[in-house]
Structure formats: structure tokens, C-alpha cells
KOLTORRO-908658 format. One line per field, with one value per residue (C-alpha): residue number from 1; x, y, z. Coordinates in steps of 0.25 Angstrom, whole numbers. Layout:
N
nr	NUM;... .
c1	X;... .
c2	Y;... .
c3	Z;... .
This chain:
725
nr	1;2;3;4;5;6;7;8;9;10;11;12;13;14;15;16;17;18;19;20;21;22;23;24;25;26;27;28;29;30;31;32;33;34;35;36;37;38;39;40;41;42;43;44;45;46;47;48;49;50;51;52;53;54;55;56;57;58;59;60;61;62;63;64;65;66;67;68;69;70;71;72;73;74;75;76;77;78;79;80;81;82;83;84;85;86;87;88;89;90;91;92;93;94;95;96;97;98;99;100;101;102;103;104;105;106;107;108;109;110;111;112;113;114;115;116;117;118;119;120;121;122;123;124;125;126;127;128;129;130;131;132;133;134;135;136;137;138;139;140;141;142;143;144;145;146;147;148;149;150;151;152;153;154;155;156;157;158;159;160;161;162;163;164;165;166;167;168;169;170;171;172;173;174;175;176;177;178;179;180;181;182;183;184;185;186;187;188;189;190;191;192;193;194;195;196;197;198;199;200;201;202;203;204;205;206;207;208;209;210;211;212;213;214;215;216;217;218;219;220;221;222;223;224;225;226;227;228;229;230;231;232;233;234;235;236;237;238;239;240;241;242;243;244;245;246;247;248;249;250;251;252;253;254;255;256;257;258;259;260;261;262;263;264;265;266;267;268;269;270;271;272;273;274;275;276;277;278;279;280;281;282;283;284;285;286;287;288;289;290;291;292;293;294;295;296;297;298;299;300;301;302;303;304;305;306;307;308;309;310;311;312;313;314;315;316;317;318;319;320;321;322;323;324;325;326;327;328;329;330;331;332;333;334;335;336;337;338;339;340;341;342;343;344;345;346;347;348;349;350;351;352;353;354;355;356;357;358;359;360;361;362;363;364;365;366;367;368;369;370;371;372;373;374;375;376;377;378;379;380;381;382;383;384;385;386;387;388;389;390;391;392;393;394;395;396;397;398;399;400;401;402;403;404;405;406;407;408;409;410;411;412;413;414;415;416;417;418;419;420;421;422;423;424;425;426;427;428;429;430;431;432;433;434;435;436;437;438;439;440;441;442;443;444;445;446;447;448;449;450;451;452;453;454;455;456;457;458;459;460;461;462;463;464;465;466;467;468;469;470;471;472;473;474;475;476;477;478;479;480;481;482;483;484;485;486;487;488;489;490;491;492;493;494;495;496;497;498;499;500;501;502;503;504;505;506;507;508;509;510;511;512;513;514;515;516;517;518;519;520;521;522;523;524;525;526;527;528;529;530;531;532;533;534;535;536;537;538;539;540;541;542;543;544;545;546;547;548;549;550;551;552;553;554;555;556;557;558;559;560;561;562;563;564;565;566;567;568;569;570;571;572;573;574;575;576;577;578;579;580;581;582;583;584;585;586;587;588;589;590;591;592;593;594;595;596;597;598;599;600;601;602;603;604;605;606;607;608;609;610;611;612;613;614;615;616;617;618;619;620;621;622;623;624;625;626;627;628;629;630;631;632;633;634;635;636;637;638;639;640;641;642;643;644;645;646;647;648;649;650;651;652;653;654;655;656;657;658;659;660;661;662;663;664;665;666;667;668;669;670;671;672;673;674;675;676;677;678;679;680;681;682;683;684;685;686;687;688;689;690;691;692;693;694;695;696;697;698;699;700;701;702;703;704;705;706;707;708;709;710;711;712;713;714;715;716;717;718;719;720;721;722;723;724;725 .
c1	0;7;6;-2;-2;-8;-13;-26;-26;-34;-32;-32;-33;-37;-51;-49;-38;-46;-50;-37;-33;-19;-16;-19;-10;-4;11;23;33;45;56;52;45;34;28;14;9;-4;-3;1;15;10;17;5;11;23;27;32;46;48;55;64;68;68;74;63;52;39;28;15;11;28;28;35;47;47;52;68;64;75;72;69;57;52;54;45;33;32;31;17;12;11;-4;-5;-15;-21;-18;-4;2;16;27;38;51;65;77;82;92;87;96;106;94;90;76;66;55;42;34;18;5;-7;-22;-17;-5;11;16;33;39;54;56;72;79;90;94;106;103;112;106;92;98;102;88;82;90;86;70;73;80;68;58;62;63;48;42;49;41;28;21;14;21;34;34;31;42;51;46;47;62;65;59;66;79;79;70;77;64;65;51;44;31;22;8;-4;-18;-31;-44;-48;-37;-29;-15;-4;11;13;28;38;56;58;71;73;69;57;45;38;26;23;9;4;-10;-13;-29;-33;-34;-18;-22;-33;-42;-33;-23;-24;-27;-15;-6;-14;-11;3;8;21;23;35;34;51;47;37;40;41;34;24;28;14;11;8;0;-11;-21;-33;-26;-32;-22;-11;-15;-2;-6;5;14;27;30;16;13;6;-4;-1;-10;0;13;7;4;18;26;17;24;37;39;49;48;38;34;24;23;9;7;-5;-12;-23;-28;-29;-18;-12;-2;10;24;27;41;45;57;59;66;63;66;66;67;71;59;64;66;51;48;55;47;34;40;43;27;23;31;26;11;13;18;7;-3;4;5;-10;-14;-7;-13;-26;-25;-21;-35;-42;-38;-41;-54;-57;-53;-62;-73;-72;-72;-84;-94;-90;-95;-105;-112;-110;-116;-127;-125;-119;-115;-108;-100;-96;-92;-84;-76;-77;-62;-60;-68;-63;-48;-51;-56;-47;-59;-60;-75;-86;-102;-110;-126;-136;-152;-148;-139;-124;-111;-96;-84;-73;-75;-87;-93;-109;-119;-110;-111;-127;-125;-115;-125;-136;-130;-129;-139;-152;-150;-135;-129;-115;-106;-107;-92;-89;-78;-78;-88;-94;-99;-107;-122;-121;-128;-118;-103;-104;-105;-95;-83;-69;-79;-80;-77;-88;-88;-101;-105;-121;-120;-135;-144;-156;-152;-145;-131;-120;-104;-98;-82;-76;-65;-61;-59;-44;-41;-29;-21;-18;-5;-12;-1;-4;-20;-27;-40;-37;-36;-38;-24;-17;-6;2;-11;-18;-30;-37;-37;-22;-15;-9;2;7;10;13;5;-10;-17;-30;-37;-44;-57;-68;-63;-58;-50;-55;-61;-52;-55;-50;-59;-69;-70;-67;-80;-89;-84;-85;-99;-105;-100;-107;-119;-119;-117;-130;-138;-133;-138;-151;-154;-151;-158;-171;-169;-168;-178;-189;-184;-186;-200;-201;-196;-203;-218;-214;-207;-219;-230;-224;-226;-238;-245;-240;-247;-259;-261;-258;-268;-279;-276;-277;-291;-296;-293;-280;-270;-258;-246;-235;-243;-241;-227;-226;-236;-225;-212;-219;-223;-208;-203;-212;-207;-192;-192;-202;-193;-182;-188;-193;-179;-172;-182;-178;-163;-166;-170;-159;-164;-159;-165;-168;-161;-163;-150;-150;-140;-143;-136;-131;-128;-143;-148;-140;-145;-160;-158;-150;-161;-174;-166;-164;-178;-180;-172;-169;-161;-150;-139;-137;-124;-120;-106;-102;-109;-104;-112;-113;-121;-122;-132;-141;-156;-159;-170;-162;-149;-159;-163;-148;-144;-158;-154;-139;-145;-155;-142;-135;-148;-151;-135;-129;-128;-138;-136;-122;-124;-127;-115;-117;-106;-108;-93;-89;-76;-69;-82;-90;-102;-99;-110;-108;-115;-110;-115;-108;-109;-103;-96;-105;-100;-92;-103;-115;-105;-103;-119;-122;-127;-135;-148;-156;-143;-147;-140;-151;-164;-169;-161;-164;-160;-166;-179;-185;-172;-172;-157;-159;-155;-141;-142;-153;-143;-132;-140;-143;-130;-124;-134;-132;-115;-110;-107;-112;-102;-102;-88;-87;-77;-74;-85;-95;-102;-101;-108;-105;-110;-102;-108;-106;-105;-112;-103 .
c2	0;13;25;38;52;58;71;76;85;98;111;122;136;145;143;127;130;130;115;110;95;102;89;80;86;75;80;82;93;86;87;74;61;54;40;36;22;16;14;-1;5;3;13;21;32;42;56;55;58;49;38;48;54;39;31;21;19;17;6;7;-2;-6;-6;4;-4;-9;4;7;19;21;14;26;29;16;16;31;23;11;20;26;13;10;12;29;39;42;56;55;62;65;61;53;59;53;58;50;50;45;44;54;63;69;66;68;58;62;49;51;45;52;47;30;33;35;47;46;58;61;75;79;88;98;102;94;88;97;110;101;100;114;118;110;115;130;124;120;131;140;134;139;153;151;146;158;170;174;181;175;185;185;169;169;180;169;158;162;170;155;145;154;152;138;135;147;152;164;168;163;168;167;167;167;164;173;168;170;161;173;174;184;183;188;185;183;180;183;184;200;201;196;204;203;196;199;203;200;193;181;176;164;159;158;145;138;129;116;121;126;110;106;115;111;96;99;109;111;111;114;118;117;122;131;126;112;102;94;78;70;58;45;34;22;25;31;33;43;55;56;64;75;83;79;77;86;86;89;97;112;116;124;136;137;134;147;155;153;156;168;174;170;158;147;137;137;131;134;127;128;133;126;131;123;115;129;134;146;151;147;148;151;148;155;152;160;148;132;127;114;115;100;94;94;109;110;101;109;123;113;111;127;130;120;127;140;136;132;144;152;143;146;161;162;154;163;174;167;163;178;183;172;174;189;186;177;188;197;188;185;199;203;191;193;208;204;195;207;218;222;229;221;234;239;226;225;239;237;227;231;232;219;213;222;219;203;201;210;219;234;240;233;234;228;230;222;228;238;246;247;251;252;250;257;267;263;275;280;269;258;249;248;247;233;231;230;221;210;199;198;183;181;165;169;179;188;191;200;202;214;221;211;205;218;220;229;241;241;242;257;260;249;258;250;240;230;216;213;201;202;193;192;192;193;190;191;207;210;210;210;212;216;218;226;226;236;235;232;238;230;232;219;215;204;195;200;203;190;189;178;181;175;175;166;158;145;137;144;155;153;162;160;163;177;183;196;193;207;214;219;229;228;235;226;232;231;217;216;208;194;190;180;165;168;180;173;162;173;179;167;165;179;178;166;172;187;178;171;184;189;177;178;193;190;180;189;201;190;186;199;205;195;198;213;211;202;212;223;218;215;230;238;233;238;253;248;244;257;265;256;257;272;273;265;276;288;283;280;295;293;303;297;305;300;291;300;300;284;282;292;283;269;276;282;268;260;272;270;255;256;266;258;245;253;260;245;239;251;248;232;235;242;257;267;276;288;301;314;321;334;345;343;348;336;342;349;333;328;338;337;322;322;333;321;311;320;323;310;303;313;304;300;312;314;321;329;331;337;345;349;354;343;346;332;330;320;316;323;310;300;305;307;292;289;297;294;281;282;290;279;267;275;279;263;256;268;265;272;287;288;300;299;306;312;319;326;329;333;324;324;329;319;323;314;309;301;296;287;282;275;261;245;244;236;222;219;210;220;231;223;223;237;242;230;229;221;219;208;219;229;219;218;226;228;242;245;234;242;242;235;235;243;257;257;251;260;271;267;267;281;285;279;284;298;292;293;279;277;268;263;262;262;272;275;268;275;267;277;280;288;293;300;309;317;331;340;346 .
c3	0;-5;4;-1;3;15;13;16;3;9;2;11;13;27;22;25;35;48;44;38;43;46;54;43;33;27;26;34;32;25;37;42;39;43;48;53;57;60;78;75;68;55;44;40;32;31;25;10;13;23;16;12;26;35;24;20;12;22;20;23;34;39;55;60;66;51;49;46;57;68;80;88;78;80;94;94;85;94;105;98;96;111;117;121;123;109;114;116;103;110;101;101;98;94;85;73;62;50;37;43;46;62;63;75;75;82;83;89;89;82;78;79;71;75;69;65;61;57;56;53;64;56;70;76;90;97;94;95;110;111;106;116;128;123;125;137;143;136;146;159;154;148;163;171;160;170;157;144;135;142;140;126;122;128;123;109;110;116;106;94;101;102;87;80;73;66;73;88;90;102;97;107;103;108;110;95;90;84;91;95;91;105;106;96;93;79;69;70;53;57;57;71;72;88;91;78;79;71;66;72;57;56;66;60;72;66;67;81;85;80;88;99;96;92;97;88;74;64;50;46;31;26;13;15;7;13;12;12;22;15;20;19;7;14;29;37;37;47;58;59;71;80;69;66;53;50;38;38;31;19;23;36;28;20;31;37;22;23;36;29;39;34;47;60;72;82;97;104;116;123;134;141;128;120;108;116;109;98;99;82;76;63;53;41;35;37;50;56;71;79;85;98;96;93;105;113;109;110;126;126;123;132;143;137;139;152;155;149;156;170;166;162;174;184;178;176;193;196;188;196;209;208;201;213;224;216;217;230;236;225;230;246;242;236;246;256;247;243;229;220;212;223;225;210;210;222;215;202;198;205;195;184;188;189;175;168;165;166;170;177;175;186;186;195;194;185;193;185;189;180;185;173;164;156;149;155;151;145;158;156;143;144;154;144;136;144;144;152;155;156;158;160;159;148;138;129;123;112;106;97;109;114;109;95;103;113;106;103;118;123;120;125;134;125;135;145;155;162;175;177;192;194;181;190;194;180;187;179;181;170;167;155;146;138;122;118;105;100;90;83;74;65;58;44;41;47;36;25;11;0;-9;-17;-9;-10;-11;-17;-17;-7;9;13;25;27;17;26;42;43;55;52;63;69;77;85;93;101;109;124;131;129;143;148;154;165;167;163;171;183;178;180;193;196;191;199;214;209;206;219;227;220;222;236;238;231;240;253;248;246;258;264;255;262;277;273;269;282;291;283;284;298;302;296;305;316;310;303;316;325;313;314;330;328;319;325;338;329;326;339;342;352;350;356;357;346;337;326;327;330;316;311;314;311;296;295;299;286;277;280;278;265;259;264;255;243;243;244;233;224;228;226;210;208;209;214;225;215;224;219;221;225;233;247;257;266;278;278;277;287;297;295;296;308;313;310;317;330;331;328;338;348;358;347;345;331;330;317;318;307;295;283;271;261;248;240;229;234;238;251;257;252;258;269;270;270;281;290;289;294;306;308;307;318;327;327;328;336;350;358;363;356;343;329;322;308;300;285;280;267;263;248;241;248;259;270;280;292;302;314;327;339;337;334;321;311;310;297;290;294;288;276;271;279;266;262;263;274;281;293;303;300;299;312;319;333;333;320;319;307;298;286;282;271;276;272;261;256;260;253;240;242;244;232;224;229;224;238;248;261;272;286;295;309;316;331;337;325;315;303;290;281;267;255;247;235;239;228;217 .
């Protein structure tokens, strides 16, 4: 049975070259020769030249121990014969001389068959050696680099001193496939290619696999002349993915003449399963570098990738960790305070800092607030756009991904990550990334043409490699894994901490009506007696003024619910600012409570004039109700303090009385509402625990802050105004 040619006879083009069987070429570059037998040891086919280059005329069928191979070829098939994991590809190496010749044979198992290759080494073992030591001592000074770039523009200065390419290129993929030359060693004639940009067309999907698979391959000669495999009539063709003197395909070969490359290599570097990056040998001229040499580059980008991984990991852990501390101190604040707003503002540039962001929107109930410098409108806006009904968290990473309406307005903010932290109150987080307008070095124009080339007309590969701008716009900073998966983490404790507080303020919400139907029939029925009295005709002295203070109590705790229910749907109080004269205010009030409660000394002891612009009776409330805190916790007969300073164009209010400092956990929710230390309070049985809370409301929304310390034996409140301009 006579032997017949191999090939899989595909014409191809870049229209075809996505698909191409690049592992099935049937052809071997002509520095070598090749054998393959069936997994019994059968000879089922070889290369045309190999009689030529071993010496004897192969038979279809002969046992390879038939052969007139040197023993230590032999010894290399045998050893593929014996039972292995079908996933074990490793080869088997061994050097030979063969009519006078240095040959390398790399012996390995692929698909059922045992691959023999016989490649000729030009190099001498000695400077093979001295190569090899070179490699060696490259190593160590590739683990000590403590940055990405900094190991790359090592590794490529080491791997062209011990190859002698004219050209090493680091070359590190993005996520669209397209790649960087991010650093490069080149001859000093040679034009530089570092921070060119390359399409991810220059590296079809196939041919991705295969440098995955195997993750180095030479091409000694640009020029070369395929030699065909010959085999059994109607054998499957030879699987070459593993193989080393596998042919190219001719639309790469042209790519390569193109650039005005005479010889190449390129050594993976495999990250985690994923094609990170290239290291990308150039020769001007051919060049045929010794297998060991390229084994030991191959070693090299294995130390370089675990490197890389150790790099990005330590970086990925530093972004965690800080990430997590983040998150820790957000949820404990969270679970303490009552406006989510406040809490997110709080730790705003945490959160910003942590996901490499640089604004923040948060909204809950319809209430929003920004952290950076977004301009008026543009946070409701992003707001808007996000959907009613969200299932996770929302990404977007340029402005295709924005609603058409939108991307006018967006301006530099083109990255969202948003967190839906409470679907059921339309709370949102969202983080920010600005535009980066890049400037981008392609390696010659990267659309296809059609032209006439070696093959043919039909779309070739690039003739120029000389740089071609772009301006590239309207994309961020991708968001990274890393950043992502610190999101959903992030997400899942903010909606834990709101289903927590929903559940309290249900809870609290049913006490209050509890206690409420409970504390008004106590004024309810003093009115009722004090009416049934007045009809009988008795005029009793100070029934008016009890029906008077059982009426003011239900009006106090009604306006205090209806202001907490406008509050609870996230409406604001509506003040009416106005100038007022603070100081005047502060004396009428502290004048009511006198008259009021003449035993209690209220002592004003300092007055300056204060005008701020603000809404005289809800400022009134506020201040009515810090006299009320301190007439009721005070200790009794000791005065009530109250101060009105102007400080750094603030008005300043304080009030203080004598008394315990408040314990740390009540101090921590003393602006929430229906805080257990205020609901049935022995000293205050008709309180509701929404004072303070109904205060500080006020006060922000007359844009000043309201805060409680606890100085020389005085609990202390104060409130910071705006003064008037």
C-alpha cells in the first residue's frame, strides 16, 4: 500500500480564517522530519522529506523497533506506548545525531497516535548550554520584579539576550481580545513598536486555542517551503497541535512577510486557563533557535505568569480586604442609623476609594444625594434610567450602554456600577467612572482590505505596521472582576441591613399605634369628664386649663406622627425660610417655658444677635422640644442652660442640663425614631421617641446639624445654623 499526501487542501483568506483547521495543516516546516504510528507502534505515516533526512525509506505499517531509528528514538516511542492519561500531551525529549547531523527528537502522544519529530539543531551543545544557563539565571531576577510592567520589560531584555531575536515584545491581551505591545527589546534600526495596539483579528479564536494547547511555536523561515505528511489512503488527518515542526497558515506567513519578519516565536503566557498575554520574537532574517532554548523561554513564561498571578493576586487581596473593612463599617452604621442616605454619605468616599470609582449616587424614597462633582440634575437623571424591577446589579461601561435620551447629558460619567440596595423603596448605590479619552497607537489601520496579495484577491492581512491614531471616546475603565464581585458582596450586606431596618420600623411602627390608642384616652377622657362637668353647670376652678393641657398634649404627639409619616415617605417637612432674628425666638420661647413651669430655672446665659433664614415654628418646635428633653432628664432643681453664640458664620444654639451622660448605644440611635429609651419613659410616659428625630429633620432642611456631647457634668446640645448673608 503506497503512502498518499495529507493535506486538508482549504484555500483560505481572513474571511475563512477565523474557522481555519490550523491544527490539521498537513505540512511540516522542512528543518525536521517527521513520523507518526498508530498506539500499537505501527508506522502510519511520515513527512516527504524524511527519507532524505533519517537515512531510510519508511514503510507503511513497519513496527517502529523495525526501524534503522537510534536507539534512543526508539526508547522515546516505546515510552508513548505504555497506558497514560489521554490528557497527558508532555513530550519526550532526547538528542540525536543522524547522518553526521544534531537533531533534537521530541517524541509525544496526540489523539491515539505517537508523534516523532526530528528537528535539526545548528547551534552547538555548548552554546546550547551556555543558553541554558543564561535562562536560568533570568529567573530569579523575574520572581524578585514587584510590578507587572516592571517584569515584562525584564523579561523581554532577558529572553533576547539568551534567543538573539532582533525584536522581544510583550504583548498583553484586553478583554475585547485586542492586545498592547506593552513592553518591547528591539535591534536600535528597528522601528519601535511599544504601545501599538493590535485588533483581535490579528489572532483568529483558533488560533487562540492553539497557543493555549501549546504554548510555544517557531516559525525558522518565513520563506520556507512546506513539506507534505504522507499517509494510509483515507487516514484521518494528523492532529498537529502539539506538534513543533507544525506548518502555519499561509495567511500568517503573509502577515509576518508584511512586517518584514524573517523568523518568529511566541511563548504563551497562561493565566488561570485564560490567554493572557504573548512574549513575541522577531528575526529579520531566518533563525532557527535550539529546542532546548525555546523550552527554556517556554519555562521563563511560566515563571512570568506565575509571577503575574502573584502580582495581580496581591493586588486583588489589598482591594479586598479594603473592600471588606469598608463594608464592615457601612453595614454596622447602617444597622444603627436611621437614614440610609446619611449613612452612604458618610462613607461615600469609602465606597468610591474601594471600587476605583469617583462619584457616588445614593437614593431611597425618592430623596438623592451625590458625592463628586456631577453637574445640577445629572444624578436624577442616572437615577431614572435604571430599571423599576432590578435582578442584579446594573453595569455600564460606555455610553452605548446608556439610554439614547441620556448620553448628551452624561458629559465625562460614562461608567455606572449601581447596587439596588432596596428594590421595594427604589434605593440605589451607584459609583461612577469618568470617560478616558485614550489615544491609541493601532499597528497600521486594523479594518481589512481587500487587495491583491501572495494568494490572491481576496481580504489580506495588513500591508503598513506603521502607527495609525484614534481617538478613542465615550468608554470608561472597564469594571474590574475583582470590583465586581466586591459589589455583590457589598450588595447582599446593604440589603440585609435594609430588610433589617424594615423589620424594626414595622415593629416599632405597630407598638406606636399600641401606645398611641393607648396614650390618647387619657386626655381624651380628662376632656370628656371636664366636659360632662361643664354641662352640669359646675364651674370648677382649673378645668379649662387642664381641658387646655390634655388638648396640647394630643396636638403635640398627632403633629408628631403626621410629621413622622411625611418623613416615612420620604417628604420633606416643607419650612418657609424667612429672616428671623434668632436671638428674639430663643427669648419668647425660654419666656413660654418660664410661665409654663415656673419652678425650673431656665437660664439664658449668653445672647448674641443671630439672624439666619429659617421657618420661625418649625425652628420653634425644635428648640420647644430641646427644653422639653432637658426639663424631663435633668435632675431635678439644677437649671436649664441655654446659649446662642455666633462662631465662623454659624449661629450657634446650645442647650444643657445637669445630668448622667447618655449611655453609648442609646447615643448611637438618639436621632432615630422610637428609640426604646424614649418609649415608655418614666420620666417622659407620653413620649414617642420621635422628638429628636423629628428635629434633626428640621434642622438639616434649614442645611444646618444638630448634635448631643456630654461636658462637665452637662448633657449638651447643640444646633449650627447658617447665619444670613
Amino acid at each position: 500500500m503506497q503512502a498518499v499526501p495529507m493535506e486538508h487542501g482549504r484555500q483560505v483568506d481572513l474571511l475563512s480564517c477565523a474557522d481555519e483547521p490550523i491544527h490539521l495543516p498537513g505540512s511540516i516546516q522542512p528543518h525536521g522530519a517527521l513520523l507518526f504510528f498508530h498506539s500499537d507502534g505501527r508506522l502510519e505515516g511520515w513527512s516527504a522529506n524524511a527519507a532524505a533526512l533519517l537515512g531510510f525509506d519508511p514503510a507503511l505499517g513497519a513496527f517502529y523497533d523495525d526501524l534503522p531509528l537510534p536507539d534512543a528514538a526508539q526508547e522515546l516511542i516505546a515510552l508513548c506506548m505504555t497506558p497514560r492519561d489521554e490528557a497527558d500531551t508532555s513530550p519526550a525529549v532526547t538528542s540525536l545525531t543522524i547522518n553526521d547531523a544534531d537533531v533534537d527528537c521530541v517524541v509525544h502522544c496526540a489523539n491515539g497516535r505517537i508523534v516523532a519529530e526530528f528537528e535539526l539543531r545548528e547551534t552547538p551543545a555548548e552554546e546550547v548550554v551556555l543558553f541554558a544557563v543564561k535562562a536560568h539565571g533570568s529567573i530569579d531576577r523575574l520572581r524578585r520584579q514587584k510590578t507587572i510592567d516592571g517584569l515584562l520589560d525584564a523579561a523581554v531584555r532577558q529572553v533576547r539576550d539568551f534567543t538573539g531575536f532582533d525584536r522581544v515584545m510583550a504583548y498583553r491581551f484586553r478583554p475585547d481580545d485586542s492586545g498592547d505591545v506593552v513592553a518591547e527589546a528591539r535591534r536600535e534600526d528597528l522601528t519601535p513598536y511599544l504601545h501599538q495596539r493590535y485588533p483581535a483579528t490579528d489572532i483568529p479564536a483558533q488560533a487562540r486555542r492553539l497557543y493555549m494547547l501549546n504554548t510555544l511555536r517557531m516559525i525558522a523561515d518565513v520563506d520556507y517551503n512546506a513539506v507534505p505528511l504522507l499517509g494510509e489512503p483515507g487516514a484521518a488527518p494528523l492532529d498537529m497541535s502539539f506538534a513543533v515542526l507544525r506548518s502555519v497558515s499561509p495567511v500568517h506567513v503573509e502577515y509576518l512577510k508584511n512586517m518584514g519578519v524573517g523568523a518568529s516565536m511566541s511563548v504563551s503566557i497562561v493565566i488561570n486557563g485564560r490567554l493572557w498575554g504573548l512574549i513575541a520574537c522577531h528575526h529579520m532574517s531566518r533563525k532557527l533557535v535550539p529546542y532546548a532554548i525555546r523550552m527554556a523561554a517556554d519555562v521563563l513564561a511560566q515563571v512570568i505568569a506565575s509571577t503575574i498571578h502573584s502580582i495581580e493576586a496581591r493586588q486583588d487581596a489589598d482591594l479586598v480586604e479594603q473592600a471588606a473593612v469598608m463594608r464592615s463599617s457601612l453595614v454596622e452604621s447602617l444597622l444603627l442609623d436611621e437614614d440610609p442616605l446619611d449613612t452612604l454619605a458618610r462613607h461615600a468616599q469609602a465606597l468610591v476609594t474601594s471600587s476605583h470609582a469617583q462619584a457616588m449616587i445614593a437614593a431611597v424614597d425618592g430623596r438623592i444625594l451625590s458625592h463628586g462633582e456631577l453637574p445640577p440634575g445629572l444624578a436624577e437623571a442616572v437615577i431614572a434610567s435604571l430599571p423599576a424591577e432590578p435582578q442584579d446589579i446594573v453595569v455600564r461601561e460606555g455610553l452605548a450602554d446608556w439610554p439614547e435620551e441620556l448620553r448628551e447629558r452624561l458629559g465625562k460619567w460614562v461608567g455606572m456600577l449601581a447596587l439596588p440596595y432596596d428594590p421595594a423603596a427604589n434605593g440605589w448605590c451607584v459609583l461612577l467612572r469618568v470617560e478616558e479619552i485614550e489615544q491609541v497607537a493601532w499597528g497600521g489601520r486594523p479594518e481589512k482590505t481587500v487587495q491583491v496579495g501572495p494568494l490572491g484577491a481576496r481580504l489580506t492581512p495588513r500591508g503598513s505596521f506603521d502607527a495609525w491614531y484614534e481617538t478613542v471616546r465615550g468608554k470608561a475603565h472597564p469594571w474590574e472582576a475583582t470590583v465586581l464581585s466586591n459589589a455583590r458582596l457589598t450588595l447582599a450586606e446593604l440589603m440585609r441591613a435594609a430588610n433589617s431596618r424594615r423589620a424594626q420600623h414595622e415593629a416599632t411602627r405597630a407598638q406606636l399605634l399600641a401606645m398611641l390608642g393607648h396614650d390618647l384616652r387619657d386626655p381624651l377622657h380628662s376632656i370628656n369628664m371636664a366636659g360632662m362637668v361643664l354641662e352640669r353647670g359646675n364651674n370648677q376652678q382649673g378645668l379649662g386649663k387642664r381641658i387646655q393641657s390634655s388638648t396640647n398634649r394630643m396636638q403635640r404627639m398627632i403633629g408628631q406622627v403626621l410629621d413622622m409619616s411625611r418623613l416615612d415617605r420620604g417628604m420633606d417637612l416643607g419650612v418657609a425660610l424667612d429672616a428671623l432674628e434668632l436671638s428674639d425666638l430663643v427669648k419668647d420661647l425660654i419666656d413660654e417655658a418660664r410661665l409654663a413651669y415656673p419652678t425650673i430655672v431656665f437660664d439664658l446665659v449668653c445672647d448674641e444677635r443671630a439672624t439666619v433664614k429659617a421657618d420661625k415654628g418649625r425652628l420653634g418646635q425644635v428648640l420647644s422640644n430641646l427644653l422639653s428633653n432637658a426639663r424631663h432628664h435633668g435632675e431635678p432643681g439644677q437649671p436649664i442652660r441655654v446659649c446662642l453664640t455666633r462662631q465662623e458664620g454659624m449661629a450657634v444654639l446650645e442647650v444643657s442640663n445637669r445630668g448622667t451622660p447618655i449611655p453609648e448605644d442609646v447615643a448611637a440611635n438618639l436621632f432615630n425614631p422610637f428609640k426604646r429609651g424614649s418609649l415608655n419613659n418614666p420620666r417622659n410616659r407620653t413620649g414617642l421617641g420621635l422628638g429628636l428625630y423629628i428635629a434633626q429633620q428640621i434642622v438639616r432642611e434649614h442645611q444646618g446639624e444638630i448634635a448631643y456631647r456630654f461636658e462637665n457634668g452637662h448633657v449638651v446640645f447643640t444646633v449650627r445654623l447658617p447665619l444670613a448673608s
